[in-house]
ROSE-4610 file (N, C-alpha, C; in Angstrom, 1 decimal, always signed):
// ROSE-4610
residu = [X/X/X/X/X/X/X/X/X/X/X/X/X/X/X/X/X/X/X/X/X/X/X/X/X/X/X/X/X/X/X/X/X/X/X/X/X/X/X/X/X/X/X/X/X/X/X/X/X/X/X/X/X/X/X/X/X/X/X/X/X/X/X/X/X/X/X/X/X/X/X/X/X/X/X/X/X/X/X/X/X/X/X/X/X/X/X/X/X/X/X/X/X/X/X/X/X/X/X/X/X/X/X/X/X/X/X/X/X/X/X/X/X/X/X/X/X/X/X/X/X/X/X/X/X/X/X/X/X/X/X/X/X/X/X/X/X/X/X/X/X/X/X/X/X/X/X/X/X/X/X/X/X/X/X/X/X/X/X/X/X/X/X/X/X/X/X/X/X/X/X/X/X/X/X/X/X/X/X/X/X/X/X/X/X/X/X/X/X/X/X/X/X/X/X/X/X/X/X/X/X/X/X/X/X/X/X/X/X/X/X/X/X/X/X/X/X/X/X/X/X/X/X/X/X/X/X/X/X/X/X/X/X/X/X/X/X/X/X/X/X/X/X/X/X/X/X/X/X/X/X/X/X/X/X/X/X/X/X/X/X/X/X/X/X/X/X/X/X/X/X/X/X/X/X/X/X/X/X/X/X/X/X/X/X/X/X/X/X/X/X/X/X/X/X/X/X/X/X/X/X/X/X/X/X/X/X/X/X/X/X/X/X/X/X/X/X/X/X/X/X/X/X/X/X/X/X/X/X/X/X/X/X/X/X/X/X/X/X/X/X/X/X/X/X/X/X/X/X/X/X/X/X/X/X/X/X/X/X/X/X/X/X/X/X/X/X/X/X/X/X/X/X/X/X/X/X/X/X/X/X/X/X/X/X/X/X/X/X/X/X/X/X/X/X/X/X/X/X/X/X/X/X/X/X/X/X/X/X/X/X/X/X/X/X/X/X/X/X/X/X/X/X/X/X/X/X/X/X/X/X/X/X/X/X/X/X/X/X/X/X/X/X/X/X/X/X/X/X/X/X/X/X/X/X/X/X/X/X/X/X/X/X/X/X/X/X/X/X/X/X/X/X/X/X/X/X/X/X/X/X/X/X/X/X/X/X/X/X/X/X/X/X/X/X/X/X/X/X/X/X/X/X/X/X/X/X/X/X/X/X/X/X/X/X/X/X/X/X/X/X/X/X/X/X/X/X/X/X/X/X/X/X/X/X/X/X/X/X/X/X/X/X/X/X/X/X/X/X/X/X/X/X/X/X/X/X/X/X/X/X/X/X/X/X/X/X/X/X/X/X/X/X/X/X/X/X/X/X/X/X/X/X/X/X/X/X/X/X/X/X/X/X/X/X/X/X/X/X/X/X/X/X/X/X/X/X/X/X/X/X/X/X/X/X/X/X/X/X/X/X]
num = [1/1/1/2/2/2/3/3/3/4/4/4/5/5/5/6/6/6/7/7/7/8/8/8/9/9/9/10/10/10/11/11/11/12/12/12/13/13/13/14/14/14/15/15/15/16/16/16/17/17/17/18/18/18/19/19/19/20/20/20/21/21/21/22/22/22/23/23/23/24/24/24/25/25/25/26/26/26/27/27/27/28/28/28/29/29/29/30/30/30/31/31/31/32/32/32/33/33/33/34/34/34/35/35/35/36/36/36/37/37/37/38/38/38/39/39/39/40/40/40/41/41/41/42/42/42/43/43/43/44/44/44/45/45/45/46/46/46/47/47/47/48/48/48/49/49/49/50/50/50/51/51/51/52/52/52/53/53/53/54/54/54/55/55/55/56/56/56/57/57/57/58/58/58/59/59/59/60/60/60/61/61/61/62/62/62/63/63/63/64/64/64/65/65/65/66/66/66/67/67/67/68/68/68/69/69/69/70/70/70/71/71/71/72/72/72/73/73/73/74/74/74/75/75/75/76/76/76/77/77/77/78/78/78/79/79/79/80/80/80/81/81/81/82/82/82/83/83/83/84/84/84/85/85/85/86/86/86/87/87/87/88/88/88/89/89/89/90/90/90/91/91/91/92/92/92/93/93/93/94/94/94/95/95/95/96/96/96/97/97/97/98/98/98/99/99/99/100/100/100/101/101/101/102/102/102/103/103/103/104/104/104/105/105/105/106/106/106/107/107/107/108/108/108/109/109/109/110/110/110/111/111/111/112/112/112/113/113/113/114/114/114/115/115/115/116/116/116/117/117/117/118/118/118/119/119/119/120/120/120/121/121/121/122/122/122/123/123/123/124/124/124/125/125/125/126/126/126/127/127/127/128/128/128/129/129/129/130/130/130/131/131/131/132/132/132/133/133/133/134/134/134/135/135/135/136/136/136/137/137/137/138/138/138/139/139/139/140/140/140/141/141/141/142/142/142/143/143/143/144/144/144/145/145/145/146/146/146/147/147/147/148/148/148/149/149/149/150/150/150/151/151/151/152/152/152/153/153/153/154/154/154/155/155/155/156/156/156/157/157/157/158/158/158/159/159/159/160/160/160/161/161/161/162/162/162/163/163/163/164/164/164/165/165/165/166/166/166/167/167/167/168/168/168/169/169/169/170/170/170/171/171/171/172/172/172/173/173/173/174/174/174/175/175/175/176/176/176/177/177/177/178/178/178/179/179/179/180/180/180/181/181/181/182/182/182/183/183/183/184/184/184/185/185/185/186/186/186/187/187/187/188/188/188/189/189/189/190/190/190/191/191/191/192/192/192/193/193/193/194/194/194/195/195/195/196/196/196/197/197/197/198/198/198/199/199/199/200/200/200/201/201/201/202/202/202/203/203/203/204/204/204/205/205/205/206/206/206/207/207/207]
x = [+60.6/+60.5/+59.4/+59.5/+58.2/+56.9/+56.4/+55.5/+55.2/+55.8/+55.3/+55.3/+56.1/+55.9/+54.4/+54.3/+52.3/+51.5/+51.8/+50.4/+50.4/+51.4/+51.3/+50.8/+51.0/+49.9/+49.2/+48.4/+46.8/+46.6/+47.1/+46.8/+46.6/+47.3/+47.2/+45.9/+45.8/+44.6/+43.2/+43.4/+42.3/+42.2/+43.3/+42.7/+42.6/+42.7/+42.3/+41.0/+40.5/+39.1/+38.4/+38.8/+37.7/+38.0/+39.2/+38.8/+37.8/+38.1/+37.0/+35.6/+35.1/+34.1/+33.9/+34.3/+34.6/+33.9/+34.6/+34.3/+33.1/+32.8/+31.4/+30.7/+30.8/+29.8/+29.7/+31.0/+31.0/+30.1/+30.2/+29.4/+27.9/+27.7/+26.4/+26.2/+26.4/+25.9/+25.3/+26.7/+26.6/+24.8/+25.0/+23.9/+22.5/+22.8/+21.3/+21.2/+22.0/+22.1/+21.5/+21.7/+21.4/+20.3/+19.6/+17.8/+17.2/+17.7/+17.4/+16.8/+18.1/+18.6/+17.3/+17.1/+15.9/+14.6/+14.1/+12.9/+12.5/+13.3/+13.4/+12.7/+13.4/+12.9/+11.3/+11.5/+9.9/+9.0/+9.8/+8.6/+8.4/+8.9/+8.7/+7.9/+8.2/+7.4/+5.7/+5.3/+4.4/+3.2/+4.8/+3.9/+3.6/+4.6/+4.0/+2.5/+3.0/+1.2/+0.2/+0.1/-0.8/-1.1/+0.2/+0.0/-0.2/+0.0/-0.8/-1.9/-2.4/-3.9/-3.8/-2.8/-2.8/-2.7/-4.2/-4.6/-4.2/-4.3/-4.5/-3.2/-2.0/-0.6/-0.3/-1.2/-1.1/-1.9/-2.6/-3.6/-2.6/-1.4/-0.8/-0.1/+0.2/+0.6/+2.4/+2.9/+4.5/+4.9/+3.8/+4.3/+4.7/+4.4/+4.6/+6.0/+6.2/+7.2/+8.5/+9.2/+10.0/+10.0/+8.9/+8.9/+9.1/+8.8/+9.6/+10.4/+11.8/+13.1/+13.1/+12.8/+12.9/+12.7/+11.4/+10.6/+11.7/+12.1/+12.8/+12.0/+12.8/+12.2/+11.9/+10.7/+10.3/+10.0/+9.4/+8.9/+9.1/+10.0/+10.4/+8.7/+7.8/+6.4/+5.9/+5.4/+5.3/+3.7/+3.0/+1.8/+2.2/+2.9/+2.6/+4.1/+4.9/+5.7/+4.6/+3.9/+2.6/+1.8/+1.1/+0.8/+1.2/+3.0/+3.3/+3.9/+4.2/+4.5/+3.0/+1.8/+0.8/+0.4/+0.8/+0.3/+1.7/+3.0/+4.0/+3.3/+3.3/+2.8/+1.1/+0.4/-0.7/-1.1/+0.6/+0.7/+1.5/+2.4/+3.0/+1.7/+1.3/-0.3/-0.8/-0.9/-1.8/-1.2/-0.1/+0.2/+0.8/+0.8/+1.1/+0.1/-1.6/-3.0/-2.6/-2.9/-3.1/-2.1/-1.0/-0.2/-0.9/-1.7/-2.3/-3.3/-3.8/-5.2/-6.2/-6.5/-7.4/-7.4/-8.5/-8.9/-8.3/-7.5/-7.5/-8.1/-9.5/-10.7/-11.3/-11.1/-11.4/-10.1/-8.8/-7.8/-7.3/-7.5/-7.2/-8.3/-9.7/-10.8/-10.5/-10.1/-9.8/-8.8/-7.5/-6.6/-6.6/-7.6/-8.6/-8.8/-9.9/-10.8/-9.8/-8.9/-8.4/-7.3/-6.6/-5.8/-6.8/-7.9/-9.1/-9.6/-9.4/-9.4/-8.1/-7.1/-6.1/-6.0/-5.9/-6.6/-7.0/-7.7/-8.9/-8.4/-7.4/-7.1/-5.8/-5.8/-5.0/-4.1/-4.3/-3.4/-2.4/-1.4/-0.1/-0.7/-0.9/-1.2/-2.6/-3.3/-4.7/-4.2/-3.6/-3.0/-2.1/-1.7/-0.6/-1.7/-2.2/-3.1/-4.3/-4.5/-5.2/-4.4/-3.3/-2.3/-2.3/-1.9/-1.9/-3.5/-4.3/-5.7/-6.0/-5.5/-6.0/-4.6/-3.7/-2.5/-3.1/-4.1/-4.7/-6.0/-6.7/-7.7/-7.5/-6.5/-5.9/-5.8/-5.0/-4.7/-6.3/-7.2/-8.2/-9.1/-8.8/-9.5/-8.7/-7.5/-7.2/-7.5/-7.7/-7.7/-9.6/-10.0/-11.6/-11.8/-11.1/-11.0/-10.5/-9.4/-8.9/-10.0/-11.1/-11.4/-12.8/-12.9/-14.5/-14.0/-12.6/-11.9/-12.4/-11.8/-12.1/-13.2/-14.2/-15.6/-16.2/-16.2/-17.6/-16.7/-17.0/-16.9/-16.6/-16.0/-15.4/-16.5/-18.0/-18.4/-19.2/-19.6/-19.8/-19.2/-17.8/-16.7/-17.0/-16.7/-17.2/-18.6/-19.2/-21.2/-20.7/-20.1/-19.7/-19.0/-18.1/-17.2/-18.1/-18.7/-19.6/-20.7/-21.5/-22.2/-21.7/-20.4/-19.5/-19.1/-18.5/-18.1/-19.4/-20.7/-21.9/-23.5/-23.0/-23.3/-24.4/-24.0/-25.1/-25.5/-25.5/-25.7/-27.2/-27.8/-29.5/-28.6/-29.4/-28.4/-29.7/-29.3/-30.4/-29.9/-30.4/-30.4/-28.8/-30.1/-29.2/-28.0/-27.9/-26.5/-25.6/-25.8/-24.5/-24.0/-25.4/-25.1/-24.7/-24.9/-23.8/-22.3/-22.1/-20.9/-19.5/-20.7/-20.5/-19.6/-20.8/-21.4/-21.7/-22.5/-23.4/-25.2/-26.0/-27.1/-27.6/-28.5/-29.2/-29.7/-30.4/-30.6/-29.5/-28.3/-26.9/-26.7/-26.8/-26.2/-27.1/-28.1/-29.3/-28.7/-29.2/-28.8/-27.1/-26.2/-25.0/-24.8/-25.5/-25.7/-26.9/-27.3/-28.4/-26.9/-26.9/-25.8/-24.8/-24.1/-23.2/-23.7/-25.3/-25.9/-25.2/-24.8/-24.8/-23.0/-22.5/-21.1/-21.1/-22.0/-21.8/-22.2/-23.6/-23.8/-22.7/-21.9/-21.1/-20.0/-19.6/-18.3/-18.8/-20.0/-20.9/-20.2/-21.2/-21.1/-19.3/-18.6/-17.0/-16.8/-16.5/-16.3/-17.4/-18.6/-18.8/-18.7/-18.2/-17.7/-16.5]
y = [+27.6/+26.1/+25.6/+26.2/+25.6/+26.2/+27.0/+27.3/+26.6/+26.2/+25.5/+23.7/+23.6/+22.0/+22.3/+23.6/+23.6/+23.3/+24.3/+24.4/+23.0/+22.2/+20.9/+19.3/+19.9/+19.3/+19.6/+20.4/+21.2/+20.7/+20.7/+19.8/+18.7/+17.9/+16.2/+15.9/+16.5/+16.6/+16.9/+17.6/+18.2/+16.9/+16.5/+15.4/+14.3/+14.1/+12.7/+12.5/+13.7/+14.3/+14.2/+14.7/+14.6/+13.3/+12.3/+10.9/+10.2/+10.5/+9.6/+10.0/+11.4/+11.6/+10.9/+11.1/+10.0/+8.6/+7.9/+6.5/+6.2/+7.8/+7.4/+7.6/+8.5/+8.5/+7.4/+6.3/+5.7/+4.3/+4.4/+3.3/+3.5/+4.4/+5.2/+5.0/+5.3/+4.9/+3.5/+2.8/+1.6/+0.7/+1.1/+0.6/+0.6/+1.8/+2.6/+2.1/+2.1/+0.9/-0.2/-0.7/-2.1/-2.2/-1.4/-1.3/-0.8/+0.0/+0.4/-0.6/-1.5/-2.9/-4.0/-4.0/-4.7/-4.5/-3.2/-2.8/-2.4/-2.5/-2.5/-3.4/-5.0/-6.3/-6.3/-5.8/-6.3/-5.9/-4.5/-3.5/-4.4/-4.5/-5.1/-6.6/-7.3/-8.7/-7.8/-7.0/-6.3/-5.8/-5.3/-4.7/-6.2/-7.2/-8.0/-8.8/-8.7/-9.5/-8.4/-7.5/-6.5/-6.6/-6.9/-7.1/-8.5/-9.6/-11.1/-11.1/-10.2/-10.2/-11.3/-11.2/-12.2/-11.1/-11.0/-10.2/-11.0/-12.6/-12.8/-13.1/-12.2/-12.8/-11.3/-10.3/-8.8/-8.6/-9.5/-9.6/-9.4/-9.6/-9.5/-8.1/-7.5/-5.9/-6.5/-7.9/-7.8/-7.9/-7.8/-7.4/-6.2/-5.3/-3.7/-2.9/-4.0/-3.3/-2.8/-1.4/-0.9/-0.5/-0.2/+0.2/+1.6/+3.1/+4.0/+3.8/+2.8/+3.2/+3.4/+3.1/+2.9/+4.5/+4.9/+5.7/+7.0/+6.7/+8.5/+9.3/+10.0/+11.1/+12.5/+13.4/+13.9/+15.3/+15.3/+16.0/+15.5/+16.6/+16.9/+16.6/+17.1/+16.9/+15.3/+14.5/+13.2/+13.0/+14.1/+13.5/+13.8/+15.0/+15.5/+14.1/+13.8/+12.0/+11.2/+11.2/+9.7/+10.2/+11.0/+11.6/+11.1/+11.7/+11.6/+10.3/+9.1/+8.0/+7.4/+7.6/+7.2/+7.0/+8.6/+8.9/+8.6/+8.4/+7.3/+6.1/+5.4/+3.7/+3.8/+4.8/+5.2/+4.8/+5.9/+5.5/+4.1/+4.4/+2.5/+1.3/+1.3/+0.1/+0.3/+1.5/+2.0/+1.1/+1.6/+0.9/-0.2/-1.0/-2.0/-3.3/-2.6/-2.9/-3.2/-1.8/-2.0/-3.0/-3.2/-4.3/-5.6/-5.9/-6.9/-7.1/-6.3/-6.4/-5.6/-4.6/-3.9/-2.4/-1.9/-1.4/+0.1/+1.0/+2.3/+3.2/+3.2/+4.1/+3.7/+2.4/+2.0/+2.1/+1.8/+2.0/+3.3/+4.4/+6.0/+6.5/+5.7/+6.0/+5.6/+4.6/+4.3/+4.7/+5.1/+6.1/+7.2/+7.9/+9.3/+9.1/+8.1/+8.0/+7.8/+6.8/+6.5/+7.5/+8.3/+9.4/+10.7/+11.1/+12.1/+11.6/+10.1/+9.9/+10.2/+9.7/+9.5/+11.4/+12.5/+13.6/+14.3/+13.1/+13.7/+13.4/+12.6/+11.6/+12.6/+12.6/+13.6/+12.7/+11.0/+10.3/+9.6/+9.7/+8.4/+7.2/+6.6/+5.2/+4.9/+6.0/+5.6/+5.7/+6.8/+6.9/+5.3/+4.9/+4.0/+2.6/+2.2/+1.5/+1.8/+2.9/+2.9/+2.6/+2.9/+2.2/+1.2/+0.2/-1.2/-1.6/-1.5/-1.8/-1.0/+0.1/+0.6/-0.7/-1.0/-1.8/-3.4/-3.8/-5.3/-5.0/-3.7/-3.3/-4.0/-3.1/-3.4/-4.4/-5.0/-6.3/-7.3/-7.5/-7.9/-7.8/-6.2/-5.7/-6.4/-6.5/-6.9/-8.7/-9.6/-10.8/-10.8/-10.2/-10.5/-9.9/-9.0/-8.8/-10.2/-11.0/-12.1/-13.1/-13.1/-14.5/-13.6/-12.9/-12.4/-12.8/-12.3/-13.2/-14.3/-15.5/-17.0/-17.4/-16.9/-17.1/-16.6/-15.3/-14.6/-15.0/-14.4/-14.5/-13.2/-12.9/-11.7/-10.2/-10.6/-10.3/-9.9/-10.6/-10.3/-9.5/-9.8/-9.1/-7.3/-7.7/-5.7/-5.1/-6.3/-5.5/-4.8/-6.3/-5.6/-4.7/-4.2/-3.5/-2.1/-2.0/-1.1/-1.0/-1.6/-1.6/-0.3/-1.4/-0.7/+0.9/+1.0/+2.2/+3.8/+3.0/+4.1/+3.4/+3.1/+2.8/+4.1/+5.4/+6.8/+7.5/+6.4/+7.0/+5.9/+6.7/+5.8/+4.9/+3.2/+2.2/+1.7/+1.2/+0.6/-1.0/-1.9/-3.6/-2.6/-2.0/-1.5/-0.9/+0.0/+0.6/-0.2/-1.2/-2.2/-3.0/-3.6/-4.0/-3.5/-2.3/-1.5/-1.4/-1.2/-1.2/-2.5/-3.3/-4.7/-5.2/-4.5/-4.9/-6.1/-6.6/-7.9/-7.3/-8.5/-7.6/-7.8/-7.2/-7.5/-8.9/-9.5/-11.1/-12.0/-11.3/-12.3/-12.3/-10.5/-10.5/-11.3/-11.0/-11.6/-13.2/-13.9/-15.3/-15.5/-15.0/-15.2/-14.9/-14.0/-13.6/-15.1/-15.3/-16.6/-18.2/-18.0/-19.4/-19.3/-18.1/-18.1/-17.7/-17.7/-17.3/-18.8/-19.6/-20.7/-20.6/-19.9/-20.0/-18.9/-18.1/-16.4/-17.0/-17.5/-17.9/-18.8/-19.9/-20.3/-19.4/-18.4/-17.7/-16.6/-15.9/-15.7/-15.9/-17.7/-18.3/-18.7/-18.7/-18.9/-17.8/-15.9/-15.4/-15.1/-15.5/-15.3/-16.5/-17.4/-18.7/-18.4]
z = [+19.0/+18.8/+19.7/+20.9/+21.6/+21.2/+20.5/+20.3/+19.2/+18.4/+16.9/+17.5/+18.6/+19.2/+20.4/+20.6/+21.0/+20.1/+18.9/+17.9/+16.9/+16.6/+16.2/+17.1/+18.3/+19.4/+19.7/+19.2/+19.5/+17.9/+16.7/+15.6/+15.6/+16.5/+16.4/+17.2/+18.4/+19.4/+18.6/+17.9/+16.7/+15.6/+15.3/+13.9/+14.8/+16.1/+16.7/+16.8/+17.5/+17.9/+16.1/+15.4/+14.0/+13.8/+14.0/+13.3/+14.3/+15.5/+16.4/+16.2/+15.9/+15.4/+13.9/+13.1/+11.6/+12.2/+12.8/+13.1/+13.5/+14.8/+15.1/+14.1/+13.3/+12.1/+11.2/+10.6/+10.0/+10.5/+11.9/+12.4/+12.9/+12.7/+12.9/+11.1/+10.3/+9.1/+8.4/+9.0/+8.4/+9.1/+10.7/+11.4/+10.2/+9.8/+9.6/+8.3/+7.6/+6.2/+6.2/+7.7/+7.8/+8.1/+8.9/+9.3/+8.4/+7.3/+6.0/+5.3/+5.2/+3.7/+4.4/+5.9/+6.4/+6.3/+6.6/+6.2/+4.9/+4.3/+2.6/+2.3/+2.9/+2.1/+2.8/+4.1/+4.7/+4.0/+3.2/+2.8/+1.4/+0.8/-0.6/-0.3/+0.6/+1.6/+1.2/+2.1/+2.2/+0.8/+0.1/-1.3/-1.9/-2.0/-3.0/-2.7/-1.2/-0.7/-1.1/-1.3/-1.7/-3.3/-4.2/-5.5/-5.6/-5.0/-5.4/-4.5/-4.0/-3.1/-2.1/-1.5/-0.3/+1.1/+1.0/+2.7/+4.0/+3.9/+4.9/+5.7/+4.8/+5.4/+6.2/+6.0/+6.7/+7.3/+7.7/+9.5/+10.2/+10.4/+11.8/+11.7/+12.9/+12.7/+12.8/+12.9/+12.7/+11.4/+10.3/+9.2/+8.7/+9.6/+9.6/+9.8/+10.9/+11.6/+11.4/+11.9/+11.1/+9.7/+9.3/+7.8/+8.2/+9.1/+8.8/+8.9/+9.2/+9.2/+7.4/+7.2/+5.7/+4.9/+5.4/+4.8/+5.3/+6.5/+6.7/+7.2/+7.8/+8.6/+7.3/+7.9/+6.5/+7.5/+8.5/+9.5/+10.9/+11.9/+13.5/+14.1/+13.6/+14.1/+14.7/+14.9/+14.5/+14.0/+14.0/+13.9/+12.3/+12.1/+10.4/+9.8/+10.3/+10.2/+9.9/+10.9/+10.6/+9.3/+9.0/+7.9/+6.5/+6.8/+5.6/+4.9/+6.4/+5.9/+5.7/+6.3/+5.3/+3.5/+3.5/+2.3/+1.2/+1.6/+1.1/+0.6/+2.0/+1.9/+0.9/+0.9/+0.0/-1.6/-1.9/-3.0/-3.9/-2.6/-2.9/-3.0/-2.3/-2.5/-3.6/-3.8/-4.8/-6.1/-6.5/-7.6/-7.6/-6.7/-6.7/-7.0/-6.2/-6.4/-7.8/-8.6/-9.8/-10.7/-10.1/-11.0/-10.5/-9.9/-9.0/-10.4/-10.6/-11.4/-11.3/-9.7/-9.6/-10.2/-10.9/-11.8/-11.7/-12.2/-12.0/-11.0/-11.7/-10.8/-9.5/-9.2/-8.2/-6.7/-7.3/-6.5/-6.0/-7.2/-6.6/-5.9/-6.0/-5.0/-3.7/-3.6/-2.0/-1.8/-2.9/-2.1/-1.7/-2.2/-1.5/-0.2/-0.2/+1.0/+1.8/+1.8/+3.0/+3.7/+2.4/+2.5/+3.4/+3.0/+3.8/+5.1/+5.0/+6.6/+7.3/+7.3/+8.0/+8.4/+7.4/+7.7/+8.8/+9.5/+10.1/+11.7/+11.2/+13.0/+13.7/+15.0/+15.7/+16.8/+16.4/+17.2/+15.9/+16.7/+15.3/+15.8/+17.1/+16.7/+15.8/+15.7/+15.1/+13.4/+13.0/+11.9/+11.5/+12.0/+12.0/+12.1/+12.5/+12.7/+11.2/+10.5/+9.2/+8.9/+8.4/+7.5/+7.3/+8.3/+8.2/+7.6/+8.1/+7.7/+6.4/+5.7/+4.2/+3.5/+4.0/+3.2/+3.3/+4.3/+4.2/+3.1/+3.1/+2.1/+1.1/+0.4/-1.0/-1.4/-0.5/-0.7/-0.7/+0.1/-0.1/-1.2/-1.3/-3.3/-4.6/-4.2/-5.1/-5.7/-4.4/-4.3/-4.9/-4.6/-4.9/-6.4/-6.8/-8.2/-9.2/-8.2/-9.2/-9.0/-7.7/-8.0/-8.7/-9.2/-9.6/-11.1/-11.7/-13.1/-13.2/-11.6/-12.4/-12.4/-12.1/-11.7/-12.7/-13.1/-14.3/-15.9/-16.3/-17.8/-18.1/-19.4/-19.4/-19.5/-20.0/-20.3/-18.8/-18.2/-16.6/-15.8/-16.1/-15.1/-15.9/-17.1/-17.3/-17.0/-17.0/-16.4/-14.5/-14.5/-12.9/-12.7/-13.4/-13.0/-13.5/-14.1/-14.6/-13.6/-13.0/-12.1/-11.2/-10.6/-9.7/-9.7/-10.8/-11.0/-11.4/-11.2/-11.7/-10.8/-9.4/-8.1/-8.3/-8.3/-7.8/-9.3/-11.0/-11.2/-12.2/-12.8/-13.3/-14.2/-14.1/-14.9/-15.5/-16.9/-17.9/-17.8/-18.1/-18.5/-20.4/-20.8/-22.2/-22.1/-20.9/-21.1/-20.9/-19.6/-19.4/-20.5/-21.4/-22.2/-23.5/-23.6/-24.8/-24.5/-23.1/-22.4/-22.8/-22.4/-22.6/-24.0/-25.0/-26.7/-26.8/-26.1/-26.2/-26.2/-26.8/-26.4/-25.2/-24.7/-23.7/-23.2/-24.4/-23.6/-23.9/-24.1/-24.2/-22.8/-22.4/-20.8/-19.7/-20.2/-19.1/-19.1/-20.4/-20.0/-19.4/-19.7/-19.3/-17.9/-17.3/-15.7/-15.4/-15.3/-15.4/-15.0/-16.0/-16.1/-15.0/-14.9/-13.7/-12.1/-12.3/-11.0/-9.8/-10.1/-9.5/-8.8/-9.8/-9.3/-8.6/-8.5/-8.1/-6.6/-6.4/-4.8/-4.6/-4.8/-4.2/-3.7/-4.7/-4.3/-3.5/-3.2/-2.1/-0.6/-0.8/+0.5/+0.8/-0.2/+0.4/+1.4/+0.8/+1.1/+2.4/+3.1/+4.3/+5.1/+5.0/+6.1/+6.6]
């Protein structure tokens, strides 16, 4: 009898020990839920200024903050962590840009570039610091894409965006305007007429 009144006290000692562990884990959970359910909202705060092109609400770096709680640990390393919560937040902008308005080929271009830089860097705050600055990018591309909408005409906005997109390669007055399907002195005068709103929206964006 006393041996079975030992080993059922070395039982109770054992399921005290596993519920107190339980608890700590349960409250260890819940915490992390809650830094979770918070950097969640910041993060989505973040994306939508990226998709209504409001850069100038992600000039400050406490819009950032705590977003890996969110993202998770991925990698023990921290530089290949900063890495991979870059190229996370990368593609998040990415498509978020594009629900914004900015163009396909123009948005996975800068998510290259900026992804082959970050690459190249061997510090997390420098890494961490592109991040924020390729996530005000976007956001800036996206906003200049909507006011280059209220300003040109539809027929401008595709010359431009064509321009843009064939920067390194030989461009004719005729190709853009096949592009276009206007003729050529449609585009010419129509670039002409908006030359006046184009220097104003110019001189906004450098004051």
């Amino acid at each position: 009898m006393e041996g079975v009144g030992i080993l059922n006290q070395n039982r109770c000692e054992l399921a005290e020990r596993v519920e107190r562990k339980l608890k700590k884990e349960f409250i260890r959970q819940r915490e992390q839920e809650e830094r979770s359910h918070s950097s969640y909202e910041k993060e989505l705060i973040v994306l939508e200024c990226v998709r209504r092109g409001n850069y100038k609400a992600l000039e400050q770096p406490e819009q950032y903050k705590d977003e890996e709680n969110r993202i998770g640990t991925m990698s023990l390393h921290p530089l290949c962590q900063k890495v991979y919560e870059f190229i996370t937040t990368a593609t998040l902008v990415t498509r978020f840009a594009v629900e914004g308005g900015l163009d396909l080929e123009t948005a996975y271009t800068l998510k290259e570039l900026y992804i082959q830089q970050a690459d190249t860097l061997q510090d997390t705050d420098e890494i961490e610091s592109l991040r924020q600055t390729m996530t005000w990018d976007f956001a800036r591309k996206v906003s200049q894409k909507r006011s280059y909408g209220k300003v040109y005409s539809k027929q401008v906005s595709k010359a431009m965006d064509y321009l843009l997109k064939h920067l390194h390669c030989p461009i004719t007055l005729d190709s853009v305007a096949n592009h276009c399907r206007v003729t050529p002195q449609y585009l010419c005068t129509t670039f002409e007429k908006k030359q006046a709103a184009q220097s104003e929206l110019l001189f906004a964006k450098s004051a």
